[in-house]
N, C-alpha and C positions, 0 to 999 in steps of 0.2 A: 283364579279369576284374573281376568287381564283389565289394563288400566286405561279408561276409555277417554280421550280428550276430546276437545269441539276438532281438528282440524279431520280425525279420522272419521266422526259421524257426518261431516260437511261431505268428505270422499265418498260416501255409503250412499247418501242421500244422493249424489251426482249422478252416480251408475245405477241406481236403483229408481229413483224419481223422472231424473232426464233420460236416462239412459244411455247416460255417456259417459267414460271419464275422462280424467282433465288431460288436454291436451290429446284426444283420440278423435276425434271430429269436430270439424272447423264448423264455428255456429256461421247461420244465415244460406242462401241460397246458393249452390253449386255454380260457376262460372261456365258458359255458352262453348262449348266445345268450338273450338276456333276454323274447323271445316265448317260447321254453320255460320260462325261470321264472315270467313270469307266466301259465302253461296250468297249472303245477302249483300255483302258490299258488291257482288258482281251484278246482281240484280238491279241494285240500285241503278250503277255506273252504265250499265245495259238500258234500262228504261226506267230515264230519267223524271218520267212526271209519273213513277206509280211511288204512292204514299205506302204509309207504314204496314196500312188495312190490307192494302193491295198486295205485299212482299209478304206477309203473313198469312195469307190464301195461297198464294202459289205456294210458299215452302209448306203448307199443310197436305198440298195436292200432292206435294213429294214424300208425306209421310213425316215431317218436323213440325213437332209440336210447338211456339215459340211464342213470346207474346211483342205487341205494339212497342212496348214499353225499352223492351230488350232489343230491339231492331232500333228504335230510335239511339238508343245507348250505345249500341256499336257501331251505328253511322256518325253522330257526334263525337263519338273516342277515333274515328281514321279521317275527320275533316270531313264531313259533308255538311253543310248546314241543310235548314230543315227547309223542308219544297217551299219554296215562292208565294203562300197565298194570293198575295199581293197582285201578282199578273190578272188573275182572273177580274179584280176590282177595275185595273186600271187597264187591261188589255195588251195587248200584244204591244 
């Protein structure tokens, strides 16, 4: 009979429960394959008044599935700020 401590049923429970063990998959969401970041920072830089909605239908029209969220996050991490509201209040 083998002698069982808390650090190895905590290991059992990890690959058994989560289905991982420690250190074999990174938790949280996979990062944006960087061919996709740079199609939308082109897009952007290309046409400049389409919003995140807008960059998120075209790259779906291409077959990339991507969200608002994730196009916003790689235009703020390469220096875009976010479109102008502002213009349309106060005009041209």
């Amino acid at each position: 009979m083998q002698n069982v401590n808390d650090s190895s049923v905590l290991k059992v429970v990890a690959v058994v429960v989560f289905g991982r063990a420690s250190g074999l998959v990174s938790p949280g969401v996979p990062k944006t394959a960087s061919d996709i970041q740079q199609l939308v920072i082109r897009m952007a830089r290309d046409n400049p008044r389409w919003g995140y909605s807008r960059i998120r239908n075209a790259l779906h029209d291409l077959g990339h599935e991507i969200g608002r969220n994730t196009i916003k996050q790689s235009l703020l991490e390469n220096g875009f700020d976010p479109f102008p509201f502002s213009i349309f209040i106060r005009g041209f």
